[in-house]
C-alpha positions in Angstrom: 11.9 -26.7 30.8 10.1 -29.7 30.2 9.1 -31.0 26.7 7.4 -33.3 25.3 9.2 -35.8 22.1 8.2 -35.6 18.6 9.6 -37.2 15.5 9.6 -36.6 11.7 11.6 -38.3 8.8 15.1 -36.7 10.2 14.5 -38.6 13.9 13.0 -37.1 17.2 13.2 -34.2 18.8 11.9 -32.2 21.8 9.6 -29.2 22.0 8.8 -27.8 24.7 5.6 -28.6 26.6 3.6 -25.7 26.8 3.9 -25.0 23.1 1.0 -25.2 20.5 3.6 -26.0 17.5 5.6 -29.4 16.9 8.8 -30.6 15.6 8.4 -28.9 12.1 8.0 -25.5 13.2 11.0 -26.1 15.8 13.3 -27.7 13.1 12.4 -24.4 11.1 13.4 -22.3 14.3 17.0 -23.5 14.1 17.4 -23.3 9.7 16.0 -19.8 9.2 17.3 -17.5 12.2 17.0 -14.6 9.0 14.9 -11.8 9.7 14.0 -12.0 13.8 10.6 -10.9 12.1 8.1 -14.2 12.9 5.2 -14.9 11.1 2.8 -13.3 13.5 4.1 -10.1 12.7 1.5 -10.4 10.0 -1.5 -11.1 11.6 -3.7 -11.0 8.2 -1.2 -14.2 7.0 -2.2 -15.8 9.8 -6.0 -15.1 9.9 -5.9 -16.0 6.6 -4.1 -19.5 7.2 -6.5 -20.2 9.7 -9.8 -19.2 6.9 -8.1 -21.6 4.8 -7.6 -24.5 7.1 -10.8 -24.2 8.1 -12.2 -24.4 4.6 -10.3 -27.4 4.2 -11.6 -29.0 7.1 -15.4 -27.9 5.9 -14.3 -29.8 2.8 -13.3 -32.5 4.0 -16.1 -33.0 6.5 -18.9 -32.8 3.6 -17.4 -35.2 1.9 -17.3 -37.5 4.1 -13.0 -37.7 4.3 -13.1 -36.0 7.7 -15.0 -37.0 11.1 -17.7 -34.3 12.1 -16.2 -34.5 15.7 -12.6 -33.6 14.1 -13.4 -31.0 11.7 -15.7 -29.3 14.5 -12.3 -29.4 16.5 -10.4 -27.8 13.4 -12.6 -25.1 12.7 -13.0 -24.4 16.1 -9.5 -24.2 16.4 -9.2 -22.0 13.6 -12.1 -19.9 15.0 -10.1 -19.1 17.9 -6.6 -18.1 15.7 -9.0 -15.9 13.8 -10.2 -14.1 16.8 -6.4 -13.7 17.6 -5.6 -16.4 20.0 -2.1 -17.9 19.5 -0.9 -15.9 17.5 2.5 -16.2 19.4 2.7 -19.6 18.1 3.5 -18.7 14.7 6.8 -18.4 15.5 8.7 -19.4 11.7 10.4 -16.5 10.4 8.8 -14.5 7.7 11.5 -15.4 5.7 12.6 -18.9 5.0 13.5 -21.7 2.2 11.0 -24.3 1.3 8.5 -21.8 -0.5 6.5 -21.5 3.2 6.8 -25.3 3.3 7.6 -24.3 7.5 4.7 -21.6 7.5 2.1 -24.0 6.3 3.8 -27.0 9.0 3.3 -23.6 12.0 -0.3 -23.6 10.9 -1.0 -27.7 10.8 0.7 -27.8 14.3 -0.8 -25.2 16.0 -4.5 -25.9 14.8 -3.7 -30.0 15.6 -2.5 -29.1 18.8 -5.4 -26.6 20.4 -7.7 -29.0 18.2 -7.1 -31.9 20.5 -6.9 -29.7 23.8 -10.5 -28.8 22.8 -11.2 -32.7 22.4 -9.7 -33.4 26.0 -6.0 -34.5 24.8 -2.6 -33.5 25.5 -0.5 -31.6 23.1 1.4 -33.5 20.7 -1.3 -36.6 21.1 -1.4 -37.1 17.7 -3.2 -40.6 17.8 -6.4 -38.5 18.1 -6.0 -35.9 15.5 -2.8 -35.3 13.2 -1.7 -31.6 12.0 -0.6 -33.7 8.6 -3.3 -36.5 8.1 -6.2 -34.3 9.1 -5.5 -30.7 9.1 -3.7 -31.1 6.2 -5.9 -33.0 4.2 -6.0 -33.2 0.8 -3.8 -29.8 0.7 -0.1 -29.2 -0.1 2.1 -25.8 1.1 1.7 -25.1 -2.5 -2.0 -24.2 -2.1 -2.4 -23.1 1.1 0.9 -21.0 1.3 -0.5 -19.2 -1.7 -4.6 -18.7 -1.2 -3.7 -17.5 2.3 -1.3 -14.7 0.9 -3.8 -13.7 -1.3 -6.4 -13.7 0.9 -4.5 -11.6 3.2 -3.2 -9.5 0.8 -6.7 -8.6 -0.3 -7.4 -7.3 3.8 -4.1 -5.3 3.6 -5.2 -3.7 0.5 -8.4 -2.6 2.0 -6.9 -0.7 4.8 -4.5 0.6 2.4 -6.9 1.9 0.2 -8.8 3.5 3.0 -5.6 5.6 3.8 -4.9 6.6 0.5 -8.4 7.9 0.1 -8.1 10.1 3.0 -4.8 11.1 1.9 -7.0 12.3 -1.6 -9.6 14.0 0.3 -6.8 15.9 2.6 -5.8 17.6 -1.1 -8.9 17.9 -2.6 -9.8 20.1 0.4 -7.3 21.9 0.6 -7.6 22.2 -3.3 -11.2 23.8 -2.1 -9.8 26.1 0.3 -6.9 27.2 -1.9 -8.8 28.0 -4.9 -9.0 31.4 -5.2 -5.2 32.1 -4.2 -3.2 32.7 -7.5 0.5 31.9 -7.5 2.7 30.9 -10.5 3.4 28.0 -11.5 6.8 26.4 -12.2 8.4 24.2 -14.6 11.9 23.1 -14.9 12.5 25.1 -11.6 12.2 28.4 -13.7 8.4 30.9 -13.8 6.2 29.4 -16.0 2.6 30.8 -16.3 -0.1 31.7 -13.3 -2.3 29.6 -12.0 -3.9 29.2 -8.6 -2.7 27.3 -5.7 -6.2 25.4 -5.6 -5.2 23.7 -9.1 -1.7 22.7 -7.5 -3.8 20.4 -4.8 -6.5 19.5 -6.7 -3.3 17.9 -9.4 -2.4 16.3 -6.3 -5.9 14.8 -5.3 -6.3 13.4 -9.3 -3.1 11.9 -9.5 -4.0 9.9 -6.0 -7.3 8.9 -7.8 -5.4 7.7 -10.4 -3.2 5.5 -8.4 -6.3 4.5 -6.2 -8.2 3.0 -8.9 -4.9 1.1 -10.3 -4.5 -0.6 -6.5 -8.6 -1.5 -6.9 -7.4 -3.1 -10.0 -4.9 -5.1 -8.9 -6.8 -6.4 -5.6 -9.4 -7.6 -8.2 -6.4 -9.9 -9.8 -6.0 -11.9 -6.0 -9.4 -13.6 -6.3 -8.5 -16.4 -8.4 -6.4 -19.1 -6.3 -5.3 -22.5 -6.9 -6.7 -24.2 -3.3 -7.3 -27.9 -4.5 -4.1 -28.0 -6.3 -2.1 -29.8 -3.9 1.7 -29.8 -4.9 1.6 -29.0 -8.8 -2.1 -28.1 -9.5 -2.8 -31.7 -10.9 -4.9 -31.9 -7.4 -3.2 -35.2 -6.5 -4.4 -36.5 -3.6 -7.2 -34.0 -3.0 -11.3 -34.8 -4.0 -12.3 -34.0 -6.8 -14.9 -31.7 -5.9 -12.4 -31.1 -2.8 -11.2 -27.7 -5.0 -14.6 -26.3 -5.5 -16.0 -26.8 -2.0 -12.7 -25.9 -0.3 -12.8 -22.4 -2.3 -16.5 -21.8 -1.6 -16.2 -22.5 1.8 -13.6 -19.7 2.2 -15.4 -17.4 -0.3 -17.9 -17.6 2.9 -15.8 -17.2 5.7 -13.6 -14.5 4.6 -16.3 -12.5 2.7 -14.0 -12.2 -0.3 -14.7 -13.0 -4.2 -13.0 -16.5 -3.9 -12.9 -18.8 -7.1 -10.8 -21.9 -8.3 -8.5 -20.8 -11.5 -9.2 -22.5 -13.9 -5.9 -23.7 -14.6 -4.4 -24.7 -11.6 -1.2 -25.8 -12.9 -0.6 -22.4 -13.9 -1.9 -20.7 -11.3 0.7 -22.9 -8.9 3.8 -21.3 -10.6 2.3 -17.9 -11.4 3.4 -15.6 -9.2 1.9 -12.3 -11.6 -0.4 -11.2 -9.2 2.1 -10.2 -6.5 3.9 -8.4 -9.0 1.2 -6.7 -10.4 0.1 -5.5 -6.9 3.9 -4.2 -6.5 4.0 -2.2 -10.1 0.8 -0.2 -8.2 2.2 0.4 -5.5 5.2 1.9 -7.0 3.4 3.8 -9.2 1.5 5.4 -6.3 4.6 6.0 -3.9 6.4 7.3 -7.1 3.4 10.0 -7.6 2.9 10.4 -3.6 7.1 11.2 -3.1 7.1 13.9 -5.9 4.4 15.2 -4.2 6.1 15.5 -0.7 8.9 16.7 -2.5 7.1 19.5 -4.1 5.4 20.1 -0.6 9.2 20.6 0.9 9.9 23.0 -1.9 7.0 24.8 -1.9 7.5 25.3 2.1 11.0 25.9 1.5 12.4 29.0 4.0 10.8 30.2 5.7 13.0 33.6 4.8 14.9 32.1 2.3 13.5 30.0 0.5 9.9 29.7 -2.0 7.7 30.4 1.2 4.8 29.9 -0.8 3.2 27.5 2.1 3.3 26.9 5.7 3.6 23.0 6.5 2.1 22.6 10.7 4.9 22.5 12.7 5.2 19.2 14.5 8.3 19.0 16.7 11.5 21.2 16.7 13.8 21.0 14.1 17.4 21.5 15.2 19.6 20.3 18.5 21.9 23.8 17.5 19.6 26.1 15.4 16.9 27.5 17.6 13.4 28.2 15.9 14.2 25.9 13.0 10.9 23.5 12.0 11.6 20.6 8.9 9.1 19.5 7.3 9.6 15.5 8.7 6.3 14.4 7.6 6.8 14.3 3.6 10.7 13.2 4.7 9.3 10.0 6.2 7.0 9.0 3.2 10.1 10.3 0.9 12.0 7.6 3.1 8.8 5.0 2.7 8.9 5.6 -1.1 12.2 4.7 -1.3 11.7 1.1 0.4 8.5 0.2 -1.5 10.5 1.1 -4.5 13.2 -1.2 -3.2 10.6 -4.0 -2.5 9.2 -3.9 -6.2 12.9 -4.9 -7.2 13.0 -7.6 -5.0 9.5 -8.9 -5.7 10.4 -8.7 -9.6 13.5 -10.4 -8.7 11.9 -13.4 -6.8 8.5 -13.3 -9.4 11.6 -14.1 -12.1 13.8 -16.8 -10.5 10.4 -19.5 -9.8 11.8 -22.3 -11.8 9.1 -25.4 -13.4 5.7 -25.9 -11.9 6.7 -23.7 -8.5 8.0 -20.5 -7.1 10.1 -21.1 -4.2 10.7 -17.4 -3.6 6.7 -16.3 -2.2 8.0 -16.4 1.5 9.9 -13.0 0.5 7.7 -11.7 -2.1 4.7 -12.2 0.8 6.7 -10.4 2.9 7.8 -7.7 0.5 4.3 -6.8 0.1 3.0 -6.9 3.3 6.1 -4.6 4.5 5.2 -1.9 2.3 1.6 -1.7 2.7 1.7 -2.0 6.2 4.6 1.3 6.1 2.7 3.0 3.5 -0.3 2.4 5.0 1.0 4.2 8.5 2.6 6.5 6.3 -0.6 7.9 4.5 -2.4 8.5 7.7 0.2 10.4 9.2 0.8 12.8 6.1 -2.8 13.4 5.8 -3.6 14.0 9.4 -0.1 15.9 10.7 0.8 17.8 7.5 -2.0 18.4 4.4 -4.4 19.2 7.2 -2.7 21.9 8.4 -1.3 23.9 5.4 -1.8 27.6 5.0 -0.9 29.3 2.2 1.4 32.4 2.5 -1.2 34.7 0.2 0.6 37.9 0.1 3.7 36.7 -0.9 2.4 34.7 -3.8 0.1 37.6 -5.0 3.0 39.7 -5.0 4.9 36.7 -7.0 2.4 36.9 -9.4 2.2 40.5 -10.1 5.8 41.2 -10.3 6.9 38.1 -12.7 8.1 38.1 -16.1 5.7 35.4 -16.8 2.7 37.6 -17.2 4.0 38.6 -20.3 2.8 35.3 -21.7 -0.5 36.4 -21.0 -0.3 38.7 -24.0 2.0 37.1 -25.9 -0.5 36.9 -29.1 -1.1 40.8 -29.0 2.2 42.3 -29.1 4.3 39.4 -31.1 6.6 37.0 -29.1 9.7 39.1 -30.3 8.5 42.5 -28.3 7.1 40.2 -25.6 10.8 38.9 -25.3 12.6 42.1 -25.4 9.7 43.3 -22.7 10.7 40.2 -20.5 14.4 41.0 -21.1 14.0 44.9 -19.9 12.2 43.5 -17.1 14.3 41.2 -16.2 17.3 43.9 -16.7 15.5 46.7 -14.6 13.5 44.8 -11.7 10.4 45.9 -13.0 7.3 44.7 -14.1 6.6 43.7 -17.4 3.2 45.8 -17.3 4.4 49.0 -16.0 7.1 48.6 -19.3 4.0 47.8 -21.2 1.7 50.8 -20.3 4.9 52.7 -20.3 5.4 51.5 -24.4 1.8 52.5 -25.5 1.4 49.1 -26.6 -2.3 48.2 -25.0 -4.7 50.1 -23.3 -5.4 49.7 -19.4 -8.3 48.1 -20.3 -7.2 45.7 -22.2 -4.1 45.1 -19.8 -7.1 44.6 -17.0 -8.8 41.8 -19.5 -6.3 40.0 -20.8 -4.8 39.7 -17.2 -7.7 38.8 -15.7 -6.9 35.9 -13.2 -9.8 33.8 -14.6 -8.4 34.2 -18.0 -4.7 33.3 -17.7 -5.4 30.5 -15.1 -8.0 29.1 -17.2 -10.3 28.9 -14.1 -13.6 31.4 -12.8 -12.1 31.6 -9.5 -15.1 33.0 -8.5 -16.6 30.3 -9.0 -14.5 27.6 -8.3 -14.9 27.5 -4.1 -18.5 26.6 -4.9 -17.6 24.0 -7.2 -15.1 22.6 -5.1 -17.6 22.3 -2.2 -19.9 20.7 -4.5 -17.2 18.1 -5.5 -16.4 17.5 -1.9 -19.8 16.5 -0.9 -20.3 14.9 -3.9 -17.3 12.1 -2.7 
């Protein structure tokens, strides 16, 4: 193949001629062979490099740094990667030294170059526009690397929070549809107290809330960014209004709450944010696994196991045991748990090690991030639609459950005295009975007052006659 020579402080070098990047990205090519994963992979990174380059360019042009002819070019350019064209020109791997120093080179090159084959020049003609003079202008990879990961983050989080609100609504419905279905409820593995199956899902559909409102807060914590900063946040080289048009510019393209910290020294080293986002996400995939494992136990069997629900059945289950279903979905966000979990150590590791006024370590902290959302984002959509969907609840058995556990003594626990209660529940236990045949057999309350006090509004604190209406009402309500 043909290619065309370029040179940079170690000497020249030749890239190939039908190529949009130059002989930074190519020199990066041969240090970080790491991950096989190239930047493109994320496509939001390199939207969001373009929205910033093309702020810069804006920038630049109003303040007269920047030809209008050029900075047209450039933000057409970057018009075009946001769109998706190129995008197989970002070709760095995700993970690398420098602190994205090779990212933010991929961007300058790739914008220079279709800049000037919009203008009428060859690639790698960098007499007419430069990817470092001009694209680069009055930036450093230690602002742009940065506002572009937060940027993209913020369009990651949005899908992500879309999944995990349909992942609520999936158990608040079923929450609905469940409520009048009694069952008892379990701690430490052992028969607690009743309670319906509806306030099992609905637990489920408040604890996602929760975590919901904890990701909202930490998307809030990615508008501040340090564009105008160049390498330290001292804005050296940059305009000094250069930081407040840049980040206005991109407040307007992206359609994102954009604004200059005001400390940009800081904000150059401070890597919080990132980790801020990962404690949420662990705290929801912490929540969400429990869940899937109390959705595996719960459809544990189906002969020998709790039985209490039916998960869909989605494929076959066994090469050698005929009939046997698994329940794959909550297995594979179980196994997405586990890496986000993973991640947050490794983003808490890399937050940790930045050293001075800069955190070499963001290529892998970026990359943390964007992994798990993207997985947990997949992962969401799949559990809501192929396995919360679809649960039935096995209704007999659990009424049965109910009315033959030792539990129910509880229920009148205050009436007869915990110690007859216990020796009640021991009998029971002893004799495979029910504790209220043994207490209609003692004389100790009257069939009516069994009947009230075991009322399944009374001892699972709910009207279940009432609660499918009010669960119908909270459903339209969100």
């Amino acid at each position: 193949m043909s290619g065309r020579n370029e040179h940079d402080l170690l000497g020249d070098f030749e890239v190939p001629d039908d190529v949009y990047y130059g002989v930074h990205t190519a020199r990066a090519l041969e240090n970080f062979p790491i991950s096989g994963m190239p930047i493109a992979s994320w496509p939001d990174l390199v939207a969001a490099l373009a929205c910033v380059k093309q702020a810069a360019a804006l920038a630049n042009r109003d303040l007269g740094l920047l030809p209008e002819s050029k900075a047209d070019a450039i933000v057409k350019a970057c018009d075009d990667i946001r769109t998706g064209w190129g995008h197989d020109q970002f070709v760095v791997d995700v993970i690398q030294g420098g602190a994205g120093t090779s990212t933010n080179m991929n961007a300058n090159e790739v914008i220079a170059n279709r800049a000037l084959e919009l203008l009428g020049h060859d690639l790698g003609d960098y007499r007419y526009l430069h990817p470092l003079e001009e694209v680069n202008l009055g930036q450093s990879t230690n602002d742009v690397y940065p506002t572009a990961a937060r940027v993209a983050l913020q369009w990651s989080i949005r899908r992500l929070l879309s999944a995990v609100q349909m992942v609520r609504e999936a158990f608040a419905a079923k929450g609905v549809e469940f409520a009048a279905v009694t069952k008892i409820g379990r701690t430490q593995l052992q028969d607690a107290v009743p309670m319906t199956l509806g306030q099992e899902f609905d637990a489920f559909a408040s604890l996602i809330e929760k975590d919901r409102r904890r990701l909202l807060e930490s998307r809030a914590s990615l508008a501040e960014v340090n564009l105008g900063g160049t390498a330290i946040g001292t804005g050296l080289n940059a305009h000094p209004d250069y930081a407040t048009l840049a980040c206005g510019h991109l407040a307007k393209i992206t359609g994102l709450d954009v604004q200059s910290d005001a400390n940009p020294v800081a904000a150059t080293q401070d890597t919080s944010c990132f980790v801020q986002i990962s404690t949420a996400l662990k705290r929801f995939v912490v929540n969400l696994s429990k869940m899937c494992n109390d959705l595996r136990l719960l459809s544990s069997g189906p002969r020998a196991g709790l039985g209490e629900i039916a998960l869909p059945a989605v494929q076959a289950g066994s090469s050698i045991m005929p009939g046997k279903v698994n329940p794959v979905i909550p297995e594979v966000v179980n196994q997405v748990a586990f890496e986000v979990i993973g991640q947050d150590t490794t983003i808490t590791m890399a937050a940790e090690a930045g050293q001075l006024q800069l955190n070499a370590f963001e290529p892998i902290i970026v990359h943390s991030l964007f992994t798990g959302m993207a997985r947990l984002t997949a992962a969401c959509n799949v559990l809501a639609k192929r396995s919360i969907a679809g649960i039935t609840a096995e209704a007999d058995s659990l009424r049965a459950s109910v009315e033959h556990s030792i539990s129910l003594i509880t229920a009148v626990n205050q009436q007869i005295g915990y110690t007859e209660a216990t020796a009640i529940a021991q009998e029971a236990l002893a004799t495979n009975r029910g504790v209220v045949e043994i207490i209609a057999e003692r004389g100790l309350l009257s069939p009516d007052e069994l009947t009230e006090l075991l009322d399944p509004n009374r001892i699972t604190g709910v009207a279940v006659g009432t609660a499918r209406a009010a669960g119908a009402e909270g459903s339209r309500a969100r």
